[in-house]
C-alpha positions in Angstrom: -0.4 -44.6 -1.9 -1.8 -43.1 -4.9 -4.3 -41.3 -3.5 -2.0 -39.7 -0.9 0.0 -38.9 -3.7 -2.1 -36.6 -5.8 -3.6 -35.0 -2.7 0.0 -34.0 -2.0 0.3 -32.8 -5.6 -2.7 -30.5 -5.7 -1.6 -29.0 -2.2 1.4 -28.0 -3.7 0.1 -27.2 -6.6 -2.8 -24.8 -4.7 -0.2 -23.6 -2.7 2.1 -22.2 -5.7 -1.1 -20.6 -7.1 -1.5 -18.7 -4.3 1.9 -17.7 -4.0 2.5 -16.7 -7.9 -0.6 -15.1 -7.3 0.8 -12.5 -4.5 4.0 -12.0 -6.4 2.5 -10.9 -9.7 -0.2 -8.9 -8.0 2.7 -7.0 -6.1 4.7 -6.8 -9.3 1.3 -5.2 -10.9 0.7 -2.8 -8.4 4.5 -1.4 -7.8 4.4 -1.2 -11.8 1.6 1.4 -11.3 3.2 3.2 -8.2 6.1 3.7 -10.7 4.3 5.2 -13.2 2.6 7.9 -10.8 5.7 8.3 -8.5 8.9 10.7 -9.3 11.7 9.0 -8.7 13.6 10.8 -5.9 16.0 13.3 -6.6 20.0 12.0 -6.3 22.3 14.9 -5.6 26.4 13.7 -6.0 
């Protein structure tokens, strides 16, 4: 029981890395497009 226990914790636990990984390396890179990019132009 124990064992099956942790191997589900470190699954999970790999599993969020990865995914927390992605989503700050997207946040990272749109920062930069941002910085280069003009924003488009809104006419009212």
């Amino acid at each position: 029981m124990k064992n099956r226990l942790t191997n589900w914790i470190l699954q999970v636990h790999r599993l969020m890395g990865w995914v927390l990984c992605v989503f700050f390396l997207m946040w990272f890179l749109s920062g930069i497009v941002m910085l280069y990019h003009r924003f488009p132009r809104v006419y009212c």
